[in-house]
N, C-alpha and C positions, 0 to 999 in steps of 0.2 A: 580408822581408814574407811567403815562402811559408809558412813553417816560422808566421804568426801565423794565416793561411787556416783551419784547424779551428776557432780559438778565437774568432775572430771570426763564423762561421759558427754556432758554438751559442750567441753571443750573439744572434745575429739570429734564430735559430729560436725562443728564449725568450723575447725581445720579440714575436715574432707571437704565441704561444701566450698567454704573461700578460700582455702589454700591457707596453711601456717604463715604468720610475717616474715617467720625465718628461714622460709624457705624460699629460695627465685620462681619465679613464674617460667616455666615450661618457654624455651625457644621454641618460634613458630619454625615448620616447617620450610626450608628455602622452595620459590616458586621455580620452575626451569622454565629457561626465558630461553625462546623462541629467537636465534644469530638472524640478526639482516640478512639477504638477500646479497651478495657480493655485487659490488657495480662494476658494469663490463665497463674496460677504459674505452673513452671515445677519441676514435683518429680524427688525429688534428687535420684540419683539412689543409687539401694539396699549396705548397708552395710557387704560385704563379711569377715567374721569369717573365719578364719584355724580352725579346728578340733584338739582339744588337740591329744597330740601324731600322729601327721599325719606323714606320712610318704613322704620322697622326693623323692622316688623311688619306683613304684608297679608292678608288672607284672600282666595282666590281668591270671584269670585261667578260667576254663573249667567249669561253675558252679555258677558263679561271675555274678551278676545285675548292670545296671547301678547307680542303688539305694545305690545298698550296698558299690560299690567303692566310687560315692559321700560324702558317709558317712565318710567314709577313710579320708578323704579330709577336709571336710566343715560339721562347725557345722549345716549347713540349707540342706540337700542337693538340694532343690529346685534351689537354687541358680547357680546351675551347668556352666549352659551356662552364665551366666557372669566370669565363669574362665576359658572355656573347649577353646583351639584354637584351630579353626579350620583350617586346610592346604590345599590350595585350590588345590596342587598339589599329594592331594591323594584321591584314590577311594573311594568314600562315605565316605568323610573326618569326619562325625557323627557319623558312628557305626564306634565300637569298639569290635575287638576281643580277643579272646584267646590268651595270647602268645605278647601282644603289652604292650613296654614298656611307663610307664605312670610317668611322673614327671613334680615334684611340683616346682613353679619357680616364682621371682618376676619380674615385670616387671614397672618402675616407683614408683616402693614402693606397687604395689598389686598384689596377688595372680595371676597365673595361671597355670595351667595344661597341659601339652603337650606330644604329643607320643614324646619320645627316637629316637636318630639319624635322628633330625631333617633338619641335614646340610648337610646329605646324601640323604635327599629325596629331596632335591632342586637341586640337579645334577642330579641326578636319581632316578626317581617318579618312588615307589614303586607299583607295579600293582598288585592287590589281587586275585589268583584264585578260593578264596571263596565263594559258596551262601551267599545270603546275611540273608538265617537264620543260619547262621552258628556264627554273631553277638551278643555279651549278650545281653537278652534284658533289658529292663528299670525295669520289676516287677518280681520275678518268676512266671514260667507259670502254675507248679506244684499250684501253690496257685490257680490259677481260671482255670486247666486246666477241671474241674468237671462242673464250670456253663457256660463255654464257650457251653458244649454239653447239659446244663441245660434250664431254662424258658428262655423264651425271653420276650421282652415288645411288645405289638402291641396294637393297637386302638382295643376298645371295639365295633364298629358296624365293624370288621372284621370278627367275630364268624358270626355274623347273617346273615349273606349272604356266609357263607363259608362250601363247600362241608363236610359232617357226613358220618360215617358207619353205615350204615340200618339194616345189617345183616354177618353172618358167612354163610360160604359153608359148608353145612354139619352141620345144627345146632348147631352148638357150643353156649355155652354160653358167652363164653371167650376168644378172637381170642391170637394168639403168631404168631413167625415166621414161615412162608414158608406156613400160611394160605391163603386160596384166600377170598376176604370180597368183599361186593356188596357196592356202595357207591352211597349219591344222593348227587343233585346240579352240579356235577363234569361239569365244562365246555370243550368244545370241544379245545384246543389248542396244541401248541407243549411242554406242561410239561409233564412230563411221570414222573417225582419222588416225592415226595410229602413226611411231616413230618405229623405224628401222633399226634394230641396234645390233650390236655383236660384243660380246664380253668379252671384259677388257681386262686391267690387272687386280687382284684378289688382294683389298689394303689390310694389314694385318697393326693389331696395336705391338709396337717395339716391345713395351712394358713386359705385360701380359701374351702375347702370340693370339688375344683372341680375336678372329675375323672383325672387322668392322663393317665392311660392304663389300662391294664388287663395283667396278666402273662399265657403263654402258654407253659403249662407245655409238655416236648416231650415225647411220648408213644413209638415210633416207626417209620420207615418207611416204605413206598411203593411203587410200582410201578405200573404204570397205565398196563392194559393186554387189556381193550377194554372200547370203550364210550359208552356210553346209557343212560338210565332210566330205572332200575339204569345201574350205569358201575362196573367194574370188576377187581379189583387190586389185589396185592400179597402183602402181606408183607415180608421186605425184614429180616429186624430184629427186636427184639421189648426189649426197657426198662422197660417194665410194660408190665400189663396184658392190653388189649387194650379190651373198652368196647364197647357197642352198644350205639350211638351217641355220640363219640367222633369226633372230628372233621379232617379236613386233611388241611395244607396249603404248598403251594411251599417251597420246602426246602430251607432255607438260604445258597444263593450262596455265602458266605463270607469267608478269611482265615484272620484271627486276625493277626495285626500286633504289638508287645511290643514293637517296635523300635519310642521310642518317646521321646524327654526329658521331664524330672518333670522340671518344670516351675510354678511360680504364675502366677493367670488367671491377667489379663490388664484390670478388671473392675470389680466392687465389689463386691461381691456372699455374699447373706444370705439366708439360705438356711436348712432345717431339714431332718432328717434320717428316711426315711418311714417307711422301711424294711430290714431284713435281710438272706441274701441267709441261707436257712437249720434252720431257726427257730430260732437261739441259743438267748438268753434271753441278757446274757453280749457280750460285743462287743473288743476283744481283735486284738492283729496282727496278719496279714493275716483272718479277715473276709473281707465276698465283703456283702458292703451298697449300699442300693438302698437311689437317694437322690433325691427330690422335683424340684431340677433344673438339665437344660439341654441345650442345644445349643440355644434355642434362651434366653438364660440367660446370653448367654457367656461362659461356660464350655465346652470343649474339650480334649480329653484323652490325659495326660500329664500334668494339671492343679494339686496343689497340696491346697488342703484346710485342715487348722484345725477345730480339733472335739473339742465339747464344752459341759461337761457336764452340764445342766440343774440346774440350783441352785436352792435347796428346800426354799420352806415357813415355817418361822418360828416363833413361839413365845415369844414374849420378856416375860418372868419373872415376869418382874417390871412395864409391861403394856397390862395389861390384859383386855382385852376386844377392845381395839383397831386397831383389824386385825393382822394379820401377817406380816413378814418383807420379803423380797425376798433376798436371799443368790445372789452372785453373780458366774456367769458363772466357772465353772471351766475348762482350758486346760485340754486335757483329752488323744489328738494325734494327728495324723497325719494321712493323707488317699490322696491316689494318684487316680484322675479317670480313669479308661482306657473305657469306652464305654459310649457313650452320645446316646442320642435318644432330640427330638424337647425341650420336657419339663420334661426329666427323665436324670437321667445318672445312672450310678454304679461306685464303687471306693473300691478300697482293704486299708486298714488299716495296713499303713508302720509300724506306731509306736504308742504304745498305752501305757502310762503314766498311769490312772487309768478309771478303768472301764464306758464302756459309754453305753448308751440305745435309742431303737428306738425313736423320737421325738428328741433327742439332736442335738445341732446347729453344723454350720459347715459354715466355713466363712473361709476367704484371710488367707494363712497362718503368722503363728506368728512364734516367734524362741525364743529357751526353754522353761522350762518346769513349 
C-alpha cells in the first residue's frame, strides 16, 4: 500500500485542483435582478363629441365668447383646444376675432376647427393690426365686469397691520369724494393711491374650518397729499359711504385678462362652494362662486369644473329607525374659473342644469347632463 502512497496522493491533489468527474460542478450563485420600473398607464385622451346641429361654417361676431362658439361646435366645450388648430403662421394664432371665418373639418376621421383661407395664409401670413383686446374673450365680461371692481380676497393679518381713517377734515361723520381724511399707520413710500376698503365676510375651508382669507370690500379711493402721524389724503371717488376705521390698502395694479382657454385642470380637484358674489341663495348662470381650492390645488383660470348638487338624506319607509340613506350627488353645471389666489379661486357658472347651493361640490368636469 506504501509503494501506492504517491499515486494516490496526485490523484487527490487533482481532484482538489479540477474537481472529481464524479462530482457536479458547484451551482453558480443566482444574480438578483433588479424588477422594471412599473409603467404608469397613460389616459387615453378625451373623447371629442360634435355638437348636434354644429355648423361647418361660423363667422366670428362682435359680442361672441370663446364659450359660446365652443358651444357651437362641441358638446363639451372644455374640450376646445383638442380641436382649435393652431397656425403657427399667424399673429397670436389663440385669440380670435370678430370677423374670422371659423370651420369645422375632419382630419383622420376627428374633428377640427380652423380659421377660413387657410392656404392663403401660408403664402401670406396675414398680419393683424388689432389690440389685442379687441379679441372675444373666453367668458363675458358684462358677467364679472361688477366684481372685477368688487371684494378682493387677501390674508386676514393684512388689516392688522394696515393703514385706517382716524378722522374727516371738518368733522364730518361720513367722508365721500373730494374729502380730505387724516389716516394712521400710513408708511413713508413711493404709493400715493391707495383703495378704501372695509372687511368683509371671513371665507373658512368647509373641510378643514381653516381660514382661507377675508374679503375687502372697496369704499373708495385716495390719494396720498402728505406723510405723518397722522397723514393726509383726498378721496378721489368713493362707492360707499367711507367710515371712520376703515382701512386703506395699495390699489390693485392689475388689468384682467379673458383670453384664456376652458380646458380641464391635469390633476383632480375636489372641491366645495363657499360663497356667492351678491348673496343670492340659488346658484344659476352667470353667478361668480367662490371655491375652497386654488393654485396650489392645481386650478388656474381657464379650468373648467362641474357643480354637484349635494344629495339629501333620506328615510326609508320600510326601515324606520335605522338612520337615513344618502341620495347621491347630482350634476347640477358647469363653472369656468377665471381668478385663483394660493388656496381660493372664483369661477362664473357657464351652464346651470338645476339649481345649486353654497357647500355643493365641484370636481373634473363631466359631459351631460
Amino acid at each position: 500500500m506504501t509503494k501506492y502512497k504517491p499515486l494516490l496522493s496526485s490523484i487527490a491533489g487533482a481532484c482538489l485542483l479540477l474537481g472529481c468527474a464524479s462530482d457536479p460542478a458547484p451551482a453558480p450563485m443566482p444574480v438578483a435582478e433588479t424588477p422594471p420600473p412599473p409603467v404608469e398607464p397613460t389616459a387615453p385622451p378625451p373623447v371629442v363629441e360634435v355638437a348636434d346641429n354644429a355648423p361647418l361654417k361660423y363667422i366670428v361676431k362682435k359680442g361672441d365668447t370663446l364659450w359660446d362658439i365652443a358651444s357651437y361646435f362641441l358638446r363639451d366645450p372644455w374640450l376646445w383646444p383638442e380641436v382649435w388648430y393652431v397656425n403657427p403662421q399667424v399673429n397670436n394664432p389663440h385669440l380670435i376675432f370678430p370677423g374670422d371665418e371659423l370651420l369645422l373639418v375632419w382630419v383622420d376621421g376627428k374633428p377640427q376647427i380652423r380659421r377660413g383661407g387657410l392656404g392663403v395664409e401660408r403664402l401670406s401670413p396675414r398680419v393683424r393690426n388689432l389690440p389685442l383686446d379687441a379679441a372675444i374673450p373666453t367668458i363675458p365680461i358684462d358677467a364679472i365686469r361688477n366684481f372685477l371692481r368688487g371684494p378682493r380676497l387677501i390674508e386676514a393679518e393684512m388689516l392688522k397691520n394696515a393703514p385706517y381713517i382716524l378722522e374727516f377734515a371738518g368733522e364730518h361723520l361720513i367722508g365721500a369724494e373730494g374729502m380730505s381724511v387724516y389716516v394712521m399707520r400710513l408708511p413713508e413710500n413711493d404709493i400715493t393711491d391707495y383703495q378704501i376698503v372695509r372687511r368683509g365676510e371671513t371665507y373658512r375651508d368647509p373641510d378643514d374650518n381653516k381660514v382661507l382669507g377675508v374679503e375687502a370690500i372697496p369704499i373708495g379711493d385716495v390719494e396720498v397729499l402728505d406723510y405723518g402721524t397722522p397723514a393726509v389724503a383726498r378721496v378721489l371717488d368713493s362707492q360707499r359711504e367711507i367710515l371712520i376705521g376703515d382701512h386703506m390698502l395699495p390699489s390693485e395694479a392689475e388689468v384682467f385678462s379673458a383670453n384664456f382657454f376652458p380646458h380641464a385642470p391635469t390633476v383632480d380637484i375636489e372641491g366645495r362652494i363657499v360663497s356667492v358674489y351678491e348673496g343670492v341663495s340659488q346658484i344659476g348662470q352667470y353667478a361668480i362662486v367662490a371655491l375652497n381650492r386654488g393654485r396650489t390645488d392645481g386650478l388656474n383660470p381657464g379650468h373648467v369644473l362641474s357643480i354637484y348638487q349635494a344629495g339629501r338624506k333620506v328615510s326609508d319607509p320600510y326601515k324606520s329607525g335605522y338612520g337615513k340613506i344618502q341620495l347621491p350627488d347630482q350634476h347640477a353645471g358647469t363653472l369656468l374659473v377665471f381668478k385663483t389666489y394660493d388656496q381660493f379661486s372664483y369661477g362664473l357658472v357657464m351652464e346651470a342644469f338645476r339649481p345649486a347651493h353654497v357647500l355643493d361640490k365641484v370636481r373634473n368636469p363631466q359631459g351631460g347632463r
